[in-house]
C-alpha positions, 0 to 999 in steps of 0.5 A: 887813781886815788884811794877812793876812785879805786874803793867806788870803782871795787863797789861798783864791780862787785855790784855789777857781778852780782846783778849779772850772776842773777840775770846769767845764772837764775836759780834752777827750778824745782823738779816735777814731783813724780806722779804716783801713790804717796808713801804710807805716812809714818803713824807716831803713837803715845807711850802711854796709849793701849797697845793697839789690837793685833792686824787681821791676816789678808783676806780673813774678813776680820776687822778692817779688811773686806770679808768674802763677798762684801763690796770692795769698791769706796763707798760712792761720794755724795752730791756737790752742795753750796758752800753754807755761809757761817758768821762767827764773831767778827769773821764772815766764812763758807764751809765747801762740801770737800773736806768740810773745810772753810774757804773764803774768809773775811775779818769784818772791821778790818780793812783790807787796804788803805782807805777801804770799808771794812765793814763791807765784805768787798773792803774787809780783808780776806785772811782765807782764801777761797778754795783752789784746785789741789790746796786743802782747805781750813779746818780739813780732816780726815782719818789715818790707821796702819791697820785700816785702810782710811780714805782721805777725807781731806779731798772727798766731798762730805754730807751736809747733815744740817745747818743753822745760823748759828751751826753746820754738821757735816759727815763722812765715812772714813773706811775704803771697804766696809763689812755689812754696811758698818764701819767708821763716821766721822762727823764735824761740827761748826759752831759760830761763837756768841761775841759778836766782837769775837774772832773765832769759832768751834770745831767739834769732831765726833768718832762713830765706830759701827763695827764691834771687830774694829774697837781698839785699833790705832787710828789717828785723827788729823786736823789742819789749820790754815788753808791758803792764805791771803797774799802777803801786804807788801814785799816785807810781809812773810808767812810763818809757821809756828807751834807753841809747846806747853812749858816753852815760852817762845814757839818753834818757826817754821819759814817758807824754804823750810816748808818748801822742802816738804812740798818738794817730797822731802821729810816734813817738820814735825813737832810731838809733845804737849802741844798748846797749838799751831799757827800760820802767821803773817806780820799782822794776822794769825790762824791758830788751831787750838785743842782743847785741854782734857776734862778732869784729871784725863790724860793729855792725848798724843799730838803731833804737828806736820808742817805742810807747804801749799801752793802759794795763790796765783800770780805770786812772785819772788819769796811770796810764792813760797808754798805756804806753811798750813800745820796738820795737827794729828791726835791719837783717838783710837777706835772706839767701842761700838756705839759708843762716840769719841768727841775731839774739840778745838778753837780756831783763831782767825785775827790780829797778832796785836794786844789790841787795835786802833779803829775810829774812837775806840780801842779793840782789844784782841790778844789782851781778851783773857779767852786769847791771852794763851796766843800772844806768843805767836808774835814771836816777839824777840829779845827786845819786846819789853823795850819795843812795848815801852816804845810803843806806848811813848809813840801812841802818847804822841798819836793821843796829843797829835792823831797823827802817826807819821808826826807822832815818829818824828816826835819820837825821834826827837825825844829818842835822840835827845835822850841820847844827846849825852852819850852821842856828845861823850862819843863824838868829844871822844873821837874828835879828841883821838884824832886831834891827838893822832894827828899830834903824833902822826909824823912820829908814827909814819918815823916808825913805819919807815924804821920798822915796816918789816918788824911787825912785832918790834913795830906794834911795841913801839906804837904802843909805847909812844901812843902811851907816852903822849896819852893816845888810847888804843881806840877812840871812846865812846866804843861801849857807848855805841853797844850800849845804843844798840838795844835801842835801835833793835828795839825801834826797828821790830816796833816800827816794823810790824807794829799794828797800828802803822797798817794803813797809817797815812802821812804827806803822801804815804797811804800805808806805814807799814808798806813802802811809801810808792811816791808813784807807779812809774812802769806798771808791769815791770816788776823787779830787776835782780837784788831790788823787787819793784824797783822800776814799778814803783819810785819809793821816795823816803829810801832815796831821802833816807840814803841821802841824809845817811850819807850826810850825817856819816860824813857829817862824824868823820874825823881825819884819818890817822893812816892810810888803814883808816883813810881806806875804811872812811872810804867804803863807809861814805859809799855804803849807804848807797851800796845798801840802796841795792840790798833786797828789802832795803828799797821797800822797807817800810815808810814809818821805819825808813821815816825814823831813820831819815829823822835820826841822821838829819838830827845827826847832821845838826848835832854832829856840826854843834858838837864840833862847834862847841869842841873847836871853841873849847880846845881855842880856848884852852 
């Protein structure tokens, strides 16, 4: 058996072993958390705040506790209300009686799949889903003291006070037992903001304290941001967690396995300090919750941001069914004077990550209107953005000349690679020049092999010495210019990647750039098998394509191995394209990224064979 017959054999088992290893040993579930009383959440206070007023004994009726004869039963709920829609902006909303929280919210002007209206509710995308039994909703809130025994606010239903097109006012009596009647209001205000082009709204929480006794006991005012969202758009789109510091200039990342381990009752992620706000994310979209910054020279309050995770919507599989990472963002308030009313406010952003987005005639600015400038860290951009941004507005002068973003790849691949034509010809010269030189000095060095093959060290010292003496480098050229490359390509790979403007980009049969090209739905319901997600629903076509030109263009470089070493690693890199075919992620990586790189390798192939071309004349001639 050859050398190769035995590497592809080698590939092929430790292929099969992987796939079997999945189907015999699946990873084991979860278990059942234990039903029964959560444990007293952990109160985190600010150094700089006022001591808190010492606790009444049990039973003495002082400050929070019941006094001799007063009702000890939590104050009754009120009646279940509609869900009251609210427009703000460009976002279309319905605020639920229980937490007074948001449920179902659609982006008016962003569609929600290929060729959908996006101005109508049934085509626009639906970034929060509609309440579901045991997930909090957006916007939810309640109270939490060590001293007072708090309801949580988050699961009861709230009294709608009033409501207007513009504005809803809910509120809810936060103390489980109460003295005389009095105790702690909490109110909630929802207000649309006045852009009609705008993507978020105002949230306003007012503290009513009714009993003098209560006045300077810590008590906490916890808010969460994203409820559940919408399902990921193709199998690459991820959801994140993230919570940007004042001063930090990228945000702290939370991912689904790290927010799964508090769903599972381990010890939550939690983030104190000046915080700026916190973000659930996906690819292309964003919920943020933003408080406000202190009036005048006020003091910032204590924050501090729990990362949950909530149960991901129904029927979701694989890395989507994650639970869902929804920030719960806690100020300190304290309780305060009687009669006196203590007001928090936050912004809650619902919309793109992207500077701007691209509709029919126009560009829409998001992140580069000045009111949301503060969140354009939420895209976590990476160490290449720069090179990515100047990519991108290559690609988008192609998309103005051709309005076609597929065309406009391909152009960019073209001027990407031509640009590079020097350096890749410097390399390829390089390497085929080693090889030549090699192949001059092979018979000398398998004398050496045969002479020395025990004497490692005697070996590699005359190696080295008859390599010099004929001018063989240790290593072909063209190494540094290959690291010099590699921006490049990073770059191009995060642009292409989750750039806004390829969502729903068609091009030849792709609906969707930013999504696997599926060619065609061959068995509808057969969602995956082991390593590879939908590989038998759907035949994608461009990763097929894209393996078969990389392989091309791979043998398209290859010089004449010089040993048996390098003969074996030319082996396995033949074959790698096609073991990468089986990595996960890699058959359903986006159309636009896979376009690129079928692109680059077919000019790899043409350039690989003119450099060897010109290089043969050249060396005849010489």
């Amino acid at each position: 058996m050859s050398t190769n017959q035995r590497l592809l054999l080698a590939m092929f088992l430790c292929v099969l072993v992987m796939l079997g290893t999945q189907v015999l040993f699946p990873p084991p579930k979860p278990a059942p958390k234990p039903k029964g009383p959560a444990a007293p959440a952990k109160i985190e206070r600010d150094p700089a705040a006022p001591a808190p007023a010492p606790a009444p004994a049990p039973g003495t009726g002082e400050g929070g506790g019941p006094a001799p004869g007063s009702p000890a039963a939590p104050p009754e709920e009120p009646p279940e209300t509609e869900p009251v829609p609210l427009v703000s902006g460009r976002l279309h909303t319905r605020v639920h009686a229980r937490g007074a929280s948001l449920g179902r919210t659609w982006i008016r002007g962003i569609a929600k799949a290929p060729r959908a209206d996006a101005e109508s509710e049934a085509g626009a995308l639906e970034f929060l889903n509609e309440l579901e039994e045991g997930n909090p909703g957006a916007l939810s809130a309640t109270l939490a003291s060590a001293h007072l025994e708090t309801l949580d606010l988050e699961k009861r239903r709230w009294r709608l006070v009033s409501s207007s097109a513009k504005e809803v006012l809910w509120e809810a009596r936060a103390l489980r037992s109460e003295r005389e009647g009095r105790g702690i209001l909490l109110r909630k205000r929802i207000a649309a903001c006045d852009d009609p082009s705008g993507f978020h709204l105002r949230v306003e929480f007012t503290v009513l304290n009714e009993d003098p006794d209560l006045e300077g006991r810590e008590l906490l005012l916890r808010v969460r941001g994203a409820g559940q969202v919408h399902p990921p758009e193709g199998a690459r789109d991820l959801l994140h967690g993230r919570v940007k510091v004042r001063g930090v200039s990228g945000p702290k990342n939370f991912t689904g396995p790290e927010v799964k381990e508090a769903a599972d009752g381990k010890e939550p992620k939690t983030v104190s300090g000046d915080l700026e706000w916190a973000a659930t994310t996906t690819t292309y979209f964003a919920a943020i919750l933003d408080p406000d910054d202190p009036a005048g020279d006020a003091p910032r309050p204590g924050l501090t941001v729990r990362m949950d995770g909530i149960a991901a919507p129904k029927g979701m599989k694989g890395l989507a069914a994650l639970p869902q990472p929804s920030p719960l963002l806690s100020v300190d308030v304290g309780v305060p004077k009687a009669g006196v009313p203590r007001t928090v406010g936050f912004t809650f952003y619902v919309g793109p990550t992207a500077n701007e987005i691209s509709r029919p005639g126009e560009h829409v600015p998001v992140l580069d209107r000045e009111e949301y400038a503060i969140y354009k860290p939420v895209r976590d951009p990476g160490m290449f953005d720069l090179i990515s941004q100047g990519l991108f507005y290559v690609l988008k002068g192609f998309h103005s000349l051709i309005p076609n973003w597929g065309v406009a790849i391909i152009l960019l691949t073209v001027l990407v690679r031509g640009l590079m034509f020097p350096l890749s010809r410097k390399q390829m010269k390089s390497t085929l020049e080693y090889a030549r030189k090699m192949q001059k000095v092979k018979p000398k060095l398998d004398a050496l092999r045969e002479k020395y093959g025990k004497d490692r060290r005697r070996m590699a010292e005359e190696q080295m010495r008859l390599m010099k003496e004929h001018g063989v480098p240790l290593m072909p050229g063209g190494c540094l210019l290959t690291f010099l490359q590699l921006p490049i390509w990073f770059a191009l790979y995060g642009m292409l990647q989750g750039n806004f403007d390829l969502r729903h980009a068609e091009f030849l049969w792709i609906l969707d750039l930013s999504d696997a090209d599926r060619l065609w739905r061959m068995l509808p319901g057969v969602a995956s098998i082991p390593l590879v997600p939908n590989a038998l629903e759907y035949l994608n076509l461009l990763p097929l394509l894209m393996t078969g030109s990389w392989f091309f263009a791979s043998q398209a470089t290859m010089t004449p191995p010089a040993d048996e070493q390098q003969a074996q690693m030319q082996a396995m890199m033949k074959w790698m394209p096609f073991v990468m075919l089986l990595m996960p992620g890699f058959y359903t990586m986006p159309a636009g990224l896979c376009l690129y790189i079928t692109a680059s390798s077919t000019w790899g192939i043409v350039e690989s064979r003119f450099i060897r071309r010109k290089y043969a004349a050249e060396t005849a001639a010489a």
